[in-house]
C-alpha positions as CSV (number, residue, x, y, z in Angstrom):
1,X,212.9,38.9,117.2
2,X,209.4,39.3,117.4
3,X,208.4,42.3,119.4
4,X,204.7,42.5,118.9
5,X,204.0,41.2,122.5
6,X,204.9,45.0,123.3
7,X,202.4,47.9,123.5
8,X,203.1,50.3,121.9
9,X,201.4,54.2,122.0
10,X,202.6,57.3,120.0
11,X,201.9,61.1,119.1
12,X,201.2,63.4,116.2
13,X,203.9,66.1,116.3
14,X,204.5,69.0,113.6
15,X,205.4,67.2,110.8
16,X,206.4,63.8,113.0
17,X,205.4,60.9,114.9
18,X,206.4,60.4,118.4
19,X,206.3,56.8,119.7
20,X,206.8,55.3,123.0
21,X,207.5,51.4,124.6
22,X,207.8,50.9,128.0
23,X,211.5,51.1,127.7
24,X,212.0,54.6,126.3
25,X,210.0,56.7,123.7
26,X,211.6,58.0,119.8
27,X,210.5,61.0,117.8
28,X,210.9,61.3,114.0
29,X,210.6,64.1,111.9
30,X,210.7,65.6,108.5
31,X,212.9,68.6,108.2
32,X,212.4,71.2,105.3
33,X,215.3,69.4,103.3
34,X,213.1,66.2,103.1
35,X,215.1,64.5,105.6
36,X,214.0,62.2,108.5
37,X,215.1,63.2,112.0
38,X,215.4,60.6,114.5
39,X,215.9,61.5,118.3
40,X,215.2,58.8,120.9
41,X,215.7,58.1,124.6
42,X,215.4,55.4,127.5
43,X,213.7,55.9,130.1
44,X,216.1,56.5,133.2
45,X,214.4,54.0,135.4
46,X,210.5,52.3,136.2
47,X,208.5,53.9,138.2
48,X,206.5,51.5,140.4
49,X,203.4,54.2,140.4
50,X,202.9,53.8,136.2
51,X,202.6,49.8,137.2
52,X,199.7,50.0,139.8
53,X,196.1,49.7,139.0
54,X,193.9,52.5,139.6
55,X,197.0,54.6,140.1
56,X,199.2,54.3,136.9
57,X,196.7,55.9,135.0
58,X,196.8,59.3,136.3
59,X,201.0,59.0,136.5
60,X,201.1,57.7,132.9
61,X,199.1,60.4,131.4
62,X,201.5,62.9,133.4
63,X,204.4,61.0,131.9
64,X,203.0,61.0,128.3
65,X,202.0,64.8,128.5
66,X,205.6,65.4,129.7
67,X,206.9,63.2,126.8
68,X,204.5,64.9,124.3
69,X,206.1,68.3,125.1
70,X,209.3,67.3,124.6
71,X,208.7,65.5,121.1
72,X,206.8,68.9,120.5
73,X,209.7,70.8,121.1
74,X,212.3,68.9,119.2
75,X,210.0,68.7,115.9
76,X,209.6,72.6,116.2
77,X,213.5,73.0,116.4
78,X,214.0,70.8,113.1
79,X,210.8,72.0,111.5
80,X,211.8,75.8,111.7
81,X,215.3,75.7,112.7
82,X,215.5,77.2,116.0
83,X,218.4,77.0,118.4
84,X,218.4,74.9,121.6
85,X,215.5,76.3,123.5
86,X,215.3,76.4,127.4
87,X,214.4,73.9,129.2
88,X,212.3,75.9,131.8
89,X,210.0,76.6,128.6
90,X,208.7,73.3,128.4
91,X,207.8,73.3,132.1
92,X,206.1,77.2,131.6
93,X,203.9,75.4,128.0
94,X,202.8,72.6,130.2
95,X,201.6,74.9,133.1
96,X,199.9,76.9,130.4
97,X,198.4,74.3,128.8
98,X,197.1,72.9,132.5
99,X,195.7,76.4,133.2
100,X,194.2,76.5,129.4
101,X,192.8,73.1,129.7
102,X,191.2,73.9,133.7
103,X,189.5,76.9,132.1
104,X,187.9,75.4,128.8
105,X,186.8,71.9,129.9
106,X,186.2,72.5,134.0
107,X,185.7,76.5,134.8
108,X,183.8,77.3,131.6
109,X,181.3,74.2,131.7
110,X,180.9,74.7,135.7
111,X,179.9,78.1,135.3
112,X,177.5,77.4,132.0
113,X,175.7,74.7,134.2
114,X,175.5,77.4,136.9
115,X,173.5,79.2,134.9
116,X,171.1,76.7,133.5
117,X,170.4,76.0,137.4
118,X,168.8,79.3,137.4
119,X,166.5,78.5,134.4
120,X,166.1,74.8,135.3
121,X,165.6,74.8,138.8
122,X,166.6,71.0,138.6
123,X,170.1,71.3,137.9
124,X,170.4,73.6,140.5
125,X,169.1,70.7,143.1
126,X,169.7,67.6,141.7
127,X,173.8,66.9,141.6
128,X,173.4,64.0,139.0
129,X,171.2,66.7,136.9
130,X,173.6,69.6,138.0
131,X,176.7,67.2,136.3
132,X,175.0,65.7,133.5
133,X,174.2,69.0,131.9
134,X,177.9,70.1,133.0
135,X,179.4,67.0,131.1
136,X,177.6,67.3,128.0
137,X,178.6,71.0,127.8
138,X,182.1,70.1,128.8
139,X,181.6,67.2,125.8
140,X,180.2,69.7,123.7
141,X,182.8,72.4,124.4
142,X,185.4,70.0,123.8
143,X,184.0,69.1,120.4
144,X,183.9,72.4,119.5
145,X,187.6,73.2,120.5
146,X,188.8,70.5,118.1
147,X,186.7,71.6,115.3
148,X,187.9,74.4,115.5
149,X,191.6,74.1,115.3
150,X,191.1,71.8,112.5
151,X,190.6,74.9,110.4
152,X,194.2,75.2,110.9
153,X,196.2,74.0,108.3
154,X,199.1,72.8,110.0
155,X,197.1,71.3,112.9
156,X,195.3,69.0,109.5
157,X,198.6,68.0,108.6
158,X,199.3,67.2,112.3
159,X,195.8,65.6,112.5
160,X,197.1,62.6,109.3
161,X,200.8,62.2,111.0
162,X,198.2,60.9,113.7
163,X,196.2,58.6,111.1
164,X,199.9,57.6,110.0
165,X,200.8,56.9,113.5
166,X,197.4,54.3,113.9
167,X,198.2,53.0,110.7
168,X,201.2,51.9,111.7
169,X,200.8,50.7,114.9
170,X,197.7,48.7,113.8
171,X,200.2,47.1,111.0
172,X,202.7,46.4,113.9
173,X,200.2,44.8,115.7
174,X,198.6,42.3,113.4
175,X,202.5,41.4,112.5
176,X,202.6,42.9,109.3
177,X,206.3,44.1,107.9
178,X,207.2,47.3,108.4
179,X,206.1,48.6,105.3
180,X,204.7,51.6,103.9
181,X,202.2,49.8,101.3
182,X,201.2,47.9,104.1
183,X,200.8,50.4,106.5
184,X,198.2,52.1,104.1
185,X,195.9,49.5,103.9
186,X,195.6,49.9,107.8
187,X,192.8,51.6,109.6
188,X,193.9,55.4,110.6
189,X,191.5,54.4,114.0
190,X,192.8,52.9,116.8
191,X,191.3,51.3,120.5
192,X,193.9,52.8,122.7
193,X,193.7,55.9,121.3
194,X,194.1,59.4,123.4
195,X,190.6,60.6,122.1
196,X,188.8,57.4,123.3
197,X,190.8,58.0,126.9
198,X,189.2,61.6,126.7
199,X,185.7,60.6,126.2
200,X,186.1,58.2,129.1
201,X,187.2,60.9,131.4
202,X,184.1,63.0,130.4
203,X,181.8,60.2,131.5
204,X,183.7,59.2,134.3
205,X,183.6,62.6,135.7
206,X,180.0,63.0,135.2
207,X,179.8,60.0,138.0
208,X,182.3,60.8,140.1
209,X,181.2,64.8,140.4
210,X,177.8,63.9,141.2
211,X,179.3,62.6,144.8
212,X,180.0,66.6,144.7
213,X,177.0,67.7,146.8
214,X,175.3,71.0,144.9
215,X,174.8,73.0,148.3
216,X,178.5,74.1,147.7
217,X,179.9,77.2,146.6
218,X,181.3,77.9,142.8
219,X,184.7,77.7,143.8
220,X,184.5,74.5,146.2
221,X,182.7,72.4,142.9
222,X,185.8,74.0,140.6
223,X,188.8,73.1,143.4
224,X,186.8,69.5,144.1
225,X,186.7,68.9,140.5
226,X,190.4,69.6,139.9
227,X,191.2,67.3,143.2
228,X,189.3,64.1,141.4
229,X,191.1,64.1,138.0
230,X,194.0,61.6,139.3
231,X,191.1,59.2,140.5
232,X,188.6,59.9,137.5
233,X,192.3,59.7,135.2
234,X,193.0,55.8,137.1
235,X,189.6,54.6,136.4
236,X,189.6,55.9,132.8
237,X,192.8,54.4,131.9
238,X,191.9,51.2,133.5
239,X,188.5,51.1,131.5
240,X,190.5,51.6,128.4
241,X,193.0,48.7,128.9
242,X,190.1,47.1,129.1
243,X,188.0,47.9,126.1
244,X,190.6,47.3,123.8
245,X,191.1,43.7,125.3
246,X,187.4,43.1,124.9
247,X,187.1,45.1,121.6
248,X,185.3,42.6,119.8
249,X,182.5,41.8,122.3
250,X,179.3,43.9,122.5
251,X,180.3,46.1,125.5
252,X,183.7,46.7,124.4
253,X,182.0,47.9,120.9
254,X,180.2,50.2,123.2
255,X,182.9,51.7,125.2
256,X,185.3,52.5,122.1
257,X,182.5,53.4,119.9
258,X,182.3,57.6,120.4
259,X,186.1,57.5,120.9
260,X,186.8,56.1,117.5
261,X,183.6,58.3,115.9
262,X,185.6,61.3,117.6
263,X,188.4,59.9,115.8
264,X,187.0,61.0,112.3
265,X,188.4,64.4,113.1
266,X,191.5,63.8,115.0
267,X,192.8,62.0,112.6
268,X,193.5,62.2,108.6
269,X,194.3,59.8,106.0
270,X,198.3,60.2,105.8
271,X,200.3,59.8,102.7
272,X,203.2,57.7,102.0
273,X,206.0,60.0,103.0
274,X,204.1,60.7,106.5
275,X,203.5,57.0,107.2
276,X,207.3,56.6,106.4
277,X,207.7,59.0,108.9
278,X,205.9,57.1,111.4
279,X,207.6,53.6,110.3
280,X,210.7,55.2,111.0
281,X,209.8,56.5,114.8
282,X,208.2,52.8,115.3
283,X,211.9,51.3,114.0
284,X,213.7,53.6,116.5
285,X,211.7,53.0,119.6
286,X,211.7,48.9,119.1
287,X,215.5,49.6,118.5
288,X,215.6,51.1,122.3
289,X,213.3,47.4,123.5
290,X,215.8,45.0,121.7
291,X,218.7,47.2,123.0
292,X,217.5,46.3,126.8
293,X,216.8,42.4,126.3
């Protein structure tokens, strides 16, 4: 049956792949024995809000963090052997990384900005100036961040289980077998990627904050800022549907262009044992799509 009318979107894990259809999502991973671990799932039912414009985009990026944590947790448990963790842990790591994530990329780049205003009297007035210079600080913050956890060298290997994810994918898409010496010859960069929805958001937000009027106080700009992420999250996704539908024409080119540049470093060239990693993830989750025809 041919499946590649489906879209398809996945995750790097530790030492995995998590992938995900619109009927359920499967992880695989490598355990220290060299074995592939498969766990997958349907989804218990659709939820009208992931199928509205404008709307679904802020739902389905709550959905896909949710999913990530999960996949995160099960590769941990096979990576390093640890027993059945509690489930209130994954809620407590996705708070944490919400309150992380509302300090580095919003608090800290709000506050910066503050203080240019007080050098450059224009950002302090103008609240297109006032956000640029936030959004390129938040950009350039950001850029840092991921720099710097590539140091790591378990958050490398995590970065090619992504370029192993792409890979595949890309293969799956152009209707190539699901093969490992296929997969290779694949690009490791991909339209729909996560990083290309991030550098959406940044410049999304720079629009939409600039409706933000600058006579407000520090913690009015943080709260507003935190209030818009569902719409600036919508429009983002919606932009990225469409770039990768109109990939190939001169404006799409320009949309995914710093998304897939970004995607030098958040990804790695994988090897073949990773891409068959990935293969096998892919195999599962079109298992759970064919399972609900």
């Amino acid at each position: 049956m041919n499946m590649n009318n489906q879209t398809i979107g996945g995750q790097a894990v530790i030492e995995g792949v998590m992938m995900k259809s619109s009927k359920g999502w499967a992880v695989a991973v490598r355990n220290p024995r060299g074995e592939i671990i498969i766990k997958s799932e349907e989804f218990n039912k659709s939820n009208i809000f992931t199928k509205v414009p404008f709307v679904r985009g802020f739902f389905i990026l709550m959905q896909t963090l949710w999913l990530g944590m999960k996949a995160i947790d099960f590769s941990s448990k096979v990576v390093f052997q640890e027993e059945k963790s509690n489930p209130w842990s994954l809620v407590l790591s996705l708070i944490l990384a919400f309150l992380i994530g509302t300090v580095l990329f919003i608090l800290l780049p709000l506050y910066l900005t503050k203080l240019t205003g007080y050098i450059l009297n224009i950002v302090q007035i103008n609240p297109l100036a006032f956000n640029l210079v936030d959004g390129i600080l938040r950009v350039i913050i950001f850029i840092f961040y991921v720099f710097t956890i590539a140091l790591w060298p378990q958050m490398r290997r995590i970065f090619a289980y992504h370029g192993a994810e792409h890979k595949v994918i890309n293969a799956f898409e152009a209707e190539k077998k699901l093969d490992t010496n296929l997969a290779e010859k694949h690009s490791r960069f991909h339209v729909r990627c996560g990083t290309s929805f991030i550098f959406i958001v940044l410049v999304i937000s720079i629009l939409a904050f600039s409706a933000i009027p600058s006579s407000w106080s520090f913690l009015m700009k943080a709260i507003s800022r935190i209030i818009l992420l569902p719409v600036i999250a919508g429009i983002s996704y919606e932009i990225l549907k469409l770039s990768s539908r109109i990939q190939s024409t001169v404006i799409g080119k320009f949309i995914i262009a710093p998304g897939l540049l970004f995607q030098r470093i958040t990804t790695k060239e994988p090897d073949i044992n990773q891409l068959e990693v990935a293969i096998e993830a892919l195999r599962a989750v079109l298992k759970l799509e064919t399972q609900n025809k």
